[in-house]
C-alpha positions in Angstrom: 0.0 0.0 0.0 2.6 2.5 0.9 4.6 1.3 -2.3 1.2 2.5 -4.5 0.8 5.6 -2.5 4.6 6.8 -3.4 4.3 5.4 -7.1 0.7 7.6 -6.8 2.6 10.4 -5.8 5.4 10.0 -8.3 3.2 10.0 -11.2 1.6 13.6 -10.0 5.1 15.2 -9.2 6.2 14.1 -12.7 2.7 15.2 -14.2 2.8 18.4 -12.5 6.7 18.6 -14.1 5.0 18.1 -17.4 2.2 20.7 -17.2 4.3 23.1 -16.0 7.4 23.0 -18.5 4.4 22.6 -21.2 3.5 25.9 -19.9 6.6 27.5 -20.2 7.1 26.4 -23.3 3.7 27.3 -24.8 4.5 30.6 -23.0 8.4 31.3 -24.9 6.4 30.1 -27.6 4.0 32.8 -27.8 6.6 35.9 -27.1 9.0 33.8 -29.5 6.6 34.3 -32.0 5.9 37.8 -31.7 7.3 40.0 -34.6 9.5 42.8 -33.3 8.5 46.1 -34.5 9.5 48.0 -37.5 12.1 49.6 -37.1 12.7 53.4 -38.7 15.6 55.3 -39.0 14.7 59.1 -39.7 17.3 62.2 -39.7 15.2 65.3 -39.3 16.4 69.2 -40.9 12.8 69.9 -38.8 12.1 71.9 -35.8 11.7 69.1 -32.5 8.2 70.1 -32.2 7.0 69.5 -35.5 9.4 66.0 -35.9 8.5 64.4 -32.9 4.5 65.0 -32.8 4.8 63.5 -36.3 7.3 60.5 -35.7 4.9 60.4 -32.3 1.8 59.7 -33.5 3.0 57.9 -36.7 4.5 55.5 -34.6 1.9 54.8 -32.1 -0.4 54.2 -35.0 1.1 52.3 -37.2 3.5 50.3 -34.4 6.6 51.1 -35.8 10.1 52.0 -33.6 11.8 55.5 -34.7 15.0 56.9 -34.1 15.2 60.4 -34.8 18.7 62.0 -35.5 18.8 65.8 -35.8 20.7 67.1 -38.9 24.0 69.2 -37.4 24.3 73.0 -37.4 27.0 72.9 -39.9 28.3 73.7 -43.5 26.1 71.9 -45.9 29.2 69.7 -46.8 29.4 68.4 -43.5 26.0 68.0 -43.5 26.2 65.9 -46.6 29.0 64.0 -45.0 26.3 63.1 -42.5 23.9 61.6 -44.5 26.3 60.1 -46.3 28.0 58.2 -43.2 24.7 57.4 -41.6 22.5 54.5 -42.2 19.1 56.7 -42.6 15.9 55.1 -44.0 14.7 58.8 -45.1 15.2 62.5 -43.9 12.5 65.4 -43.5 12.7 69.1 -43.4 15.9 71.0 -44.9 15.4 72.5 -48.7 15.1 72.3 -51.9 18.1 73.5 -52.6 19.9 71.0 -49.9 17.7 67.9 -51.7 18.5 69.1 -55.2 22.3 68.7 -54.0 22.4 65.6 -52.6 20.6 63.9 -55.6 23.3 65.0 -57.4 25.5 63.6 -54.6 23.4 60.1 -55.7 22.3 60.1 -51.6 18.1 59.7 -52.4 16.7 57.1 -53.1 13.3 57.5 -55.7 9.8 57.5 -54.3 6.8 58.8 -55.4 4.5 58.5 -52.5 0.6 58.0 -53.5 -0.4 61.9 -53.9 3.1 62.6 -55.5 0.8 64.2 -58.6 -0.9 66.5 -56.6 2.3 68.2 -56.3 2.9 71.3 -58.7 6.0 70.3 -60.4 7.9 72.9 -59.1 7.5 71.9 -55.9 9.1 68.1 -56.7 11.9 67.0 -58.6 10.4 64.6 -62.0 11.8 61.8 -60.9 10.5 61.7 -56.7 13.7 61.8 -55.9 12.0 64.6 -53.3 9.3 66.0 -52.6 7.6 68.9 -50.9 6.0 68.3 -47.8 5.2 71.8 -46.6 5.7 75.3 -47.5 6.1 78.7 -46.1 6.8 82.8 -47.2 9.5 85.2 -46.1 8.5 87.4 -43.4 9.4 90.6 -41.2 9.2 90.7 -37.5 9.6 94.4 -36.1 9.8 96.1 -32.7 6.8 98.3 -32.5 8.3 100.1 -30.1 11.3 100.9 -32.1 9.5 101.7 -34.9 7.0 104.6 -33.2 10.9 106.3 -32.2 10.9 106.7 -35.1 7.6 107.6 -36.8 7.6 104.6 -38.6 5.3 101.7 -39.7 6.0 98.1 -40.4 8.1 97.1 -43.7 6.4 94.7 -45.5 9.1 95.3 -48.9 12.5 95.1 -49.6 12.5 98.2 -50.9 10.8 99.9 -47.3 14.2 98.4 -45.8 16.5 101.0 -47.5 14.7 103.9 -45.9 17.8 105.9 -43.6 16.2 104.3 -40.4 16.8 100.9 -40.8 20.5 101.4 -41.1 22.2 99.3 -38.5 18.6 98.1 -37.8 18.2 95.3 -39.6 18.8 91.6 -38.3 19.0 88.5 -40.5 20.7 84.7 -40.5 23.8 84.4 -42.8 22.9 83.7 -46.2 25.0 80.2 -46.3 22.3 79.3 -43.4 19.5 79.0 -46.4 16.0 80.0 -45.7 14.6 83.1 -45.2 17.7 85.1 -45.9 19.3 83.3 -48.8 15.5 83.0 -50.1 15.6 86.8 -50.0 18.4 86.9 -52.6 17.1 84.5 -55.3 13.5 85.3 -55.2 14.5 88.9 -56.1 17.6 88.1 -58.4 15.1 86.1 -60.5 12.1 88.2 -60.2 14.1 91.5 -61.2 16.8 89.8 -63.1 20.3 90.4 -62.2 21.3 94.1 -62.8 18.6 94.9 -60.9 19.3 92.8 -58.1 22.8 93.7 -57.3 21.7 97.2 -57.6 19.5 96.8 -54.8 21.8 94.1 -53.4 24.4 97.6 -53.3 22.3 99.7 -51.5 21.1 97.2 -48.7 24.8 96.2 -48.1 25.1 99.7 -47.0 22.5 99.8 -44.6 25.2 97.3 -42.2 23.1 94.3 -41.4 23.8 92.4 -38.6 23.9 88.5 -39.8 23.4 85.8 -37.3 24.2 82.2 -36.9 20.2 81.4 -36.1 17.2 82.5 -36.8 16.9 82.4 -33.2 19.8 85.3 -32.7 18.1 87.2 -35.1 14.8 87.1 -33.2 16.6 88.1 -30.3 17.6 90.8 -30.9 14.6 92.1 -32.4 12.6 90.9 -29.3 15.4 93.0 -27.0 14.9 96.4 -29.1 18.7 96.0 -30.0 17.1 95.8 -33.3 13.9 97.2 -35.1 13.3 94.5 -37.4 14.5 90.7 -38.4 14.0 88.1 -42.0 12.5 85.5 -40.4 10.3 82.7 -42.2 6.6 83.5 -41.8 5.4 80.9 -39.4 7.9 82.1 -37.0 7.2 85.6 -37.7 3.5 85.0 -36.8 4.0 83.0 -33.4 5.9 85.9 -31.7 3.4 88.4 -32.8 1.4 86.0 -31.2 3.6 85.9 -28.0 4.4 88.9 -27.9 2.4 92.2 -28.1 5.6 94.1 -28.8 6.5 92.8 -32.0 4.9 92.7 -35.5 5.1 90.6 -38.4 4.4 91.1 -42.2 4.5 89.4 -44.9 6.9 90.6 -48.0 5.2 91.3 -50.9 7.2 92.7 -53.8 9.0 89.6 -53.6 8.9 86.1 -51.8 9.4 82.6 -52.0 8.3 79.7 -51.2 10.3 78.0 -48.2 10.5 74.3 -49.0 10.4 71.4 -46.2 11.3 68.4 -48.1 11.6 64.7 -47.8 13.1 62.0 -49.5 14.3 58.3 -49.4 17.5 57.9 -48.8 19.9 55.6 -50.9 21.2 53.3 -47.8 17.7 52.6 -46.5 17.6 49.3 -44.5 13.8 49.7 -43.9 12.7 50.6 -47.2 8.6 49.6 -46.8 8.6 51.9 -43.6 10.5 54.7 -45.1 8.4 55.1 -47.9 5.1 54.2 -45.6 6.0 57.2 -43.6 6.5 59.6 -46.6 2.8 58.7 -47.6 1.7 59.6 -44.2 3.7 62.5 -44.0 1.6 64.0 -47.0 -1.5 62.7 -46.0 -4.1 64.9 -45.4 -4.5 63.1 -41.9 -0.9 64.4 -40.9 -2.0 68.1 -42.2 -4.9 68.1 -39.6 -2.7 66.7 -36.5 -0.4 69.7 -37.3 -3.0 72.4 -37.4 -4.8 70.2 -33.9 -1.5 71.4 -32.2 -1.4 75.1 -33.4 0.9 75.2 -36.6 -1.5 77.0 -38.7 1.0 78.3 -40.9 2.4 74.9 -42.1 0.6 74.2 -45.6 1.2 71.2 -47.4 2.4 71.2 -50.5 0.0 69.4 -52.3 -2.8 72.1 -51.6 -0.7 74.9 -52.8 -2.6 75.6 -55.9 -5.8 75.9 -54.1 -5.3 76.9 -50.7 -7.5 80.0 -50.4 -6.9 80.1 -46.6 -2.7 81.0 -47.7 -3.9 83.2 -50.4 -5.9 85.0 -47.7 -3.0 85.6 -45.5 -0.2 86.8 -47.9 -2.2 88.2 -50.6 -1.0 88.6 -54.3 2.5 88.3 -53.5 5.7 87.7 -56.0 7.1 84.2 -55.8 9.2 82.9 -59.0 9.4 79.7 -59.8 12.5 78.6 -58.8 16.1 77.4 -61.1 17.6 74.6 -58.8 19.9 74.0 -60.9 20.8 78.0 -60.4 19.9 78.5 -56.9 21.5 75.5 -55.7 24.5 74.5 -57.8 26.1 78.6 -57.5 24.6 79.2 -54.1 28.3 80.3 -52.9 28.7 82.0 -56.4 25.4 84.3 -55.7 26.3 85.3 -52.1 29.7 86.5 -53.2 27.9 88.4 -55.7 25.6 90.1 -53.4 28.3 90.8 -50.8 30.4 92.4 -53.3 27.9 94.3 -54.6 28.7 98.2 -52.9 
């Protein structure tokens, strides 16, 4: 009897053994077989804000990992260099002129994401090796209190900026920065044509800007009353009004540009379905209405630009060529020496 009960006893430890290592098993079974997430590799040329609510929610919806690199404050070679060195699935922000270069560079990879023809084709290269993903104006911010000293009201031309007042009074980023500033020299070279250009180019020299490194120095010193007024993009421009009762901002009108956020595929991508998944939601109109959700009303896409009657509300009938890549990008350094020289 006690021989039974211990073989009894026996045959539950060892079945208990069994369910229980059965259990384990079925259980690394089941996380063994879970597929680890997508995994995205994104350099950004974007402001934090605007990359990471977009990387945020794409990623929480769609389940994928991101890594977000920020592109370096540097000269655009090293910034190349960067790219070039890094194993990116795709970059956002930065532009056109910066995308046209590094397709010549053979760094992009072509895409054209599922709206890519509701893109004006100025605003994409032919083949998707980039596209546009938003777009924005040049714009003045101005010390209002700087500006009643001296009987003054707020620019909203280049040609208001030559008035005797302004001189030593005007702030802008260097023009190898690109943006606003460098926007400033081909939107009029190629609206006026180029004696005209460095004729004006001559006679703002000697008004003694003060170039920054940032568009954030810029500001600054605008915001202290160091400075009565600053090239900023628009957006920008239009948030510190916002902030800030003391300051102003304007549109310019007799000649502007459209300021390019771009995105491509890049050559080395090692998650090529995800890269180009996230360019399609990037132009989607459901990324266009997360954006304005969280307050950047001055964002538009790209795609709506020939029929956005809210933007043609804002900045009116202004000026904008249509820009020479090939021009504005290739002899950027050419074109700044130019205008420098110009006295």
């Amino acid at each position: 009897m006690k021989k039974v009960v211990q073989n009894i006893f026996l045959a539950l430890l060892l079945l208990a053994v069994f369910v229980g290592s059965g259990c384990i098993a079925s259980t690394k079974k089941a996380y063994a077989g879970e597929a680890p997430k997508p995994q995205l590799n994104v350099c950004s040329s974007m402001s934090r804000g605007v990359t990471e609510l977009l990387v945020n929610a794409y990623a929480q919806k769609y389940g994928v990992n991101v890594k977000i690199e920020y592109m370096p404050a540097a000269p655009f070679s090293e910034r190349m260099d960067f790219l070039r060195e890094q194993k990116f699935d795709c970059w956002l922000g930065g532009t056109a002129e910066e995308y046209y270069l590094a397709d010549q560079q053979s760094l992009l990879s072509p895409y054209k994401p599922r709206e890519f023809y509701k893109m004006p084709a100025e605003l994409r290269s032919r083949q998707g090796q980039w596209t546009s993903l938003y777009l924005e104006y040049i714009a003045f911010i101005s010390n209002t209190s700087r500006l009643r000293d001296y009987g003054l009201y707020a620019p909203d031309t280049w040609k208001e900026l030559l008035q005797p007042e302004f001189k030593h009074e005007i702030a802008m980023p260097d023009y190898v920065i690109g943006g606003a500033s460098y926007s400033m020299i081909t939107s009029v070279w190629q609206l006026k044509g180029k004696k005209a250009a460095l004729d004006y180019a001559s006679k703002l020299n000697r008004q003694n800007l003060t170039y920054t490194d940032t568009i954030a120095e810029a500001v600054e010193k605008v915001y202290t009353g160091e400075k009565m007024v600053a090239i900023v993009p628009l957006r920008t421009a239009i948030l510190l009004e916002t902030k800030h009762k003391h300051l102003f901002a304007t549109v310019v009108k007799d000649a502007n540009r459209n300021l390019l956020n771009c995105v491509a595929v890049m050559n080395k991508a090692a998650n090529l379905k995800e890269a180009r998944a996230f360019i399609d939601y990037l132009i989607s109109d459901e990324s266009e209405t997360l954006l304005r959700s969280k307050g950047y009303h001055y964002i538009w896409h790209a795609k709506n630009y020939p029929y956005n009657d809210g933007r043609k509300e804002l900045i009116g009938n202004v000026k904008v060529p249509v820009d020479d890549l090939s021009w504005t990008a290739v002899e950027k350094n050419e074109i700044i020496s130019q205008w420098l020289k110009a006295w």
